[in-house]
C-alpha positions in Angstrom: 6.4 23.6 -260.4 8.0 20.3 -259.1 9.3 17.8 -261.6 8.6 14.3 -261.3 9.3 11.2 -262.6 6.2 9.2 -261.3 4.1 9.2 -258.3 2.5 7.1 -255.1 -0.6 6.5 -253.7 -2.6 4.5 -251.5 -6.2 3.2 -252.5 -9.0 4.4 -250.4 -11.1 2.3 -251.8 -8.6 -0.4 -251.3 -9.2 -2.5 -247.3 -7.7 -0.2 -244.4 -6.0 -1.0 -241.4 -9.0 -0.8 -239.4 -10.0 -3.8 -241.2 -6.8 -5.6 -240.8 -5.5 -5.6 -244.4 -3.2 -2.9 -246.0 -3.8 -0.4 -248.3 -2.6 -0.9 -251.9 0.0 1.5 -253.6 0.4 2.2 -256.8 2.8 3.9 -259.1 1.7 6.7 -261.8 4.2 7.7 -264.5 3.9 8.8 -267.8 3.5 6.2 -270.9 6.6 7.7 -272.8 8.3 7.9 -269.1 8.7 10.9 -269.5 9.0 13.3 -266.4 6.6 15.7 -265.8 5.2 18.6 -263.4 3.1 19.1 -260.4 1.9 22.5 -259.6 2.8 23.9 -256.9 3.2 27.1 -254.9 5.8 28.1 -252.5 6.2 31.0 -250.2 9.6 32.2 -247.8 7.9 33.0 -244.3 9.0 33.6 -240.9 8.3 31.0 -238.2 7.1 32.5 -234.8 10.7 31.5 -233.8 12.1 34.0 -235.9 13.4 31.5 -238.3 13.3 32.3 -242.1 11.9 29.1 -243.8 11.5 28.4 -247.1 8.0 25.9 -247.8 5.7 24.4 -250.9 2.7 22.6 -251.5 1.5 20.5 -254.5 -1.8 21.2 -256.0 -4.5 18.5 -256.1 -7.5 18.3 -257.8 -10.0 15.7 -258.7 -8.7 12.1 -260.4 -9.0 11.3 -263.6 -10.0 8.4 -264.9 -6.8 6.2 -264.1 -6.3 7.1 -260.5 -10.1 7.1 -259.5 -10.7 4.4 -258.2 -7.6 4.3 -256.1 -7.9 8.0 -254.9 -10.3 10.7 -254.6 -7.4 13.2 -255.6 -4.7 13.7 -257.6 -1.8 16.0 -257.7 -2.0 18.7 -260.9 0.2 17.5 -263.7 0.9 20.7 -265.6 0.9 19.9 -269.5 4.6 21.2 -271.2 2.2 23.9 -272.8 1.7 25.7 -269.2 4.8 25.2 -267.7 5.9 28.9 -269.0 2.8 30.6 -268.3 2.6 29.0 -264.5 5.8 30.0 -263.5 5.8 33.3 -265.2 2.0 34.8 -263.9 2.0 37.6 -261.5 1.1 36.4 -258.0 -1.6 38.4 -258.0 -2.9 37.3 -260.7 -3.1 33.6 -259.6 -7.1 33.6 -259.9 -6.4 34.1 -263.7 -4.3 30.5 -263.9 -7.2 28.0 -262.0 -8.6 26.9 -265.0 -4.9 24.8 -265.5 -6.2 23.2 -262.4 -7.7 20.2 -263.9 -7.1 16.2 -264.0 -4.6 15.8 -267.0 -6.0 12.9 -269.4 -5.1 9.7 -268.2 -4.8 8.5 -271.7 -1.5 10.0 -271.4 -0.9 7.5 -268.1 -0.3 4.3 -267.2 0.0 2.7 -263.3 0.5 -0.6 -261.5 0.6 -2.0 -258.3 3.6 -1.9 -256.0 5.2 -3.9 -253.0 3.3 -3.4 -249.7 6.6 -2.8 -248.7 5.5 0.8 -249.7 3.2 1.2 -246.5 5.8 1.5 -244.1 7.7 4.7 -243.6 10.5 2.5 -242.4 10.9 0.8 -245.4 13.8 2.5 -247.8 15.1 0.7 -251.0 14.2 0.2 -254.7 12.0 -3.3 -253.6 9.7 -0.9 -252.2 8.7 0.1 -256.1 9.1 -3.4 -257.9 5.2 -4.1 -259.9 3.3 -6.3 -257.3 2.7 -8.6 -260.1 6.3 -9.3 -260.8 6.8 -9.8 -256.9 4.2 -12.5 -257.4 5.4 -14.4 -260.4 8.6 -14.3 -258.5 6.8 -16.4 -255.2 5.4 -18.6 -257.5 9.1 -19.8 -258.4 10.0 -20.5 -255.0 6.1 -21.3 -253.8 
């Protein structure tokens, strides 16, 4: 498991850079912002190198009804009720746990639109996750 306090994406269905305009981000948190988990496995492995190396992934699966239309996936947000069973099932006995593998209810969810900012890998401070709309309002002052 990997706790969280939110997460990012970039719209797909949102204009490209091959068309000249950015992608929108968004933020995804939890209503009651309240953290919550991704699932995720992780393995300790030997690079060809010789080096031991420690590594994860997150799960994804297919978006719910609040990411959707941004993305065509979504990381797997473990409900509190299968945190304990995730982390404690037998490795091989992970076939037994896909059916936690699902979109949690977006109900649960809410998201907004971030700072372009957000697009560049360059860019590294809090403006970078301020609501778009707010950033807006704010040019309007000055505009």
């Amino acid at each position: 498991m990997l706790p969280m306090p939110a997460f990012l994406a970039a719209g797909i269905s949102t204009p490209d850079l091959s068309s000249g305009k950015s992608r929108r981000p968004f933020h995804f948190d939890m209503k009651d912002d309240s953290c919550f988990a991704f699932a995720g496995i992780w393995d300790c492995w030997k690079s060809p190198g010789g080096k031991l190396l420690e590594s994860c992934s997150i799960l994804t699966t297919t978006p719910n009804e609040l990411v959707q239309d941004i993305h065509d996936r979504m990381p797997v947000i473990l409900p509190k009720a299968n945190y304990d069973p995730w982390i404690t099932f037998p490795p091989k006995q992970a076939e037994g746990r896909l059916e936690t593998l699902i979109s949690l209810d977006g109900d649960v969810m809410r998201r907004y639109e971030v700072s372009p900012l957000l697009n560049s890998q360059g860019n590294d401070s809090s403006e970078c996750l301020v609501e778009a709309t707010a950033i807006g309002r704010n040019l309007e002052l000055f505009g």
